[in-house]
N, C-alpha and C positions, 0 to 999 in steps of 0.2 A: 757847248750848248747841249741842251738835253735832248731825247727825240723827240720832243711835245715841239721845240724850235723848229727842229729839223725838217720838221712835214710843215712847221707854218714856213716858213723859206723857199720850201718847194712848193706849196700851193700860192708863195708872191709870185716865181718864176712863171708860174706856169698862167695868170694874172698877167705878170707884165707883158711873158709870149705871147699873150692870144689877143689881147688889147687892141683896139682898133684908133685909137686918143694919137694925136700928134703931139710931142714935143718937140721943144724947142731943144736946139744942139746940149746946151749945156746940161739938161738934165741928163738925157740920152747918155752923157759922157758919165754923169755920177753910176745911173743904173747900170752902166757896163764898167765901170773901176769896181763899184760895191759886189759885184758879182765875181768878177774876174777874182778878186785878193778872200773872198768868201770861200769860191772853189778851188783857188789854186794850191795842187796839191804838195808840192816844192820850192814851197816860199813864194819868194815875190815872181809876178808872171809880168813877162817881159814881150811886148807882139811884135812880128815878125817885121825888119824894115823893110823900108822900101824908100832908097835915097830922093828925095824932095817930096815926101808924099804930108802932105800938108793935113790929112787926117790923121793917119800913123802920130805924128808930132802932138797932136790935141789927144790920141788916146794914151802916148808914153806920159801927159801932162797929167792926166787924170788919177791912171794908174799911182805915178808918183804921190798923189795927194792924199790918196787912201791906203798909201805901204807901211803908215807905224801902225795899222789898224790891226789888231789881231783878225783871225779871221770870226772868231763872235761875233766879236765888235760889229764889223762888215758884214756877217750875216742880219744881226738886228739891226742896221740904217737902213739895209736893201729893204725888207720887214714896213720900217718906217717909211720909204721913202715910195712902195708900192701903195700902201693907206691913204700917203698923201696924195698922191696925185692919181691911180686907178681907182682905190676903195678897199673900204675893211676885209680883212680876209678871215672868213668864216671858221671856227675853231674846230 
């Protein structure tokens, strides 16, 4: 992505951080795969276990969902996926 992406990416992050909006689990889980596979810097990022932890499980789930995703790719859905449900992000 070029750096014109790069600042709109960080001004979603920085959108989705300060947001005061509840969602519901599932979203939560997309904005935190699309982010994770966007910034990770070493390929696919993998969180830390914790034997029966029954969140750990739904973010390994997520994560999994968005691993063929380049990280473009996964930078522009986060992008979209901040518009859809926080708001346009200013250019």
């Amino acid at each position: 992505m070029g750096e014109e992406n790069n600042e709109k990416f960080a001004k979603a992050y920085e959108m989705a951080s300060n947001t005061n909006q509840q969602f519901p689990p599932d979203i939560l889980l997309h904005f935190y795969a699309l982010y994770k596979r966007a910034t990770e810097k070493n390929g696919f990022y993998i969180p830390p276990s914790s034997n029966g932890d029954l969140r750990g499980a739904f973010k390994m789930n997520a994560l999994v969902q968005v691993k063929e995703l380049s990280k473009d790719e996964a930078e522009r859905r986060y992008i979209e996926l901040v518009e859809k449900h926080i708001g346009k992000i200013a250019d």
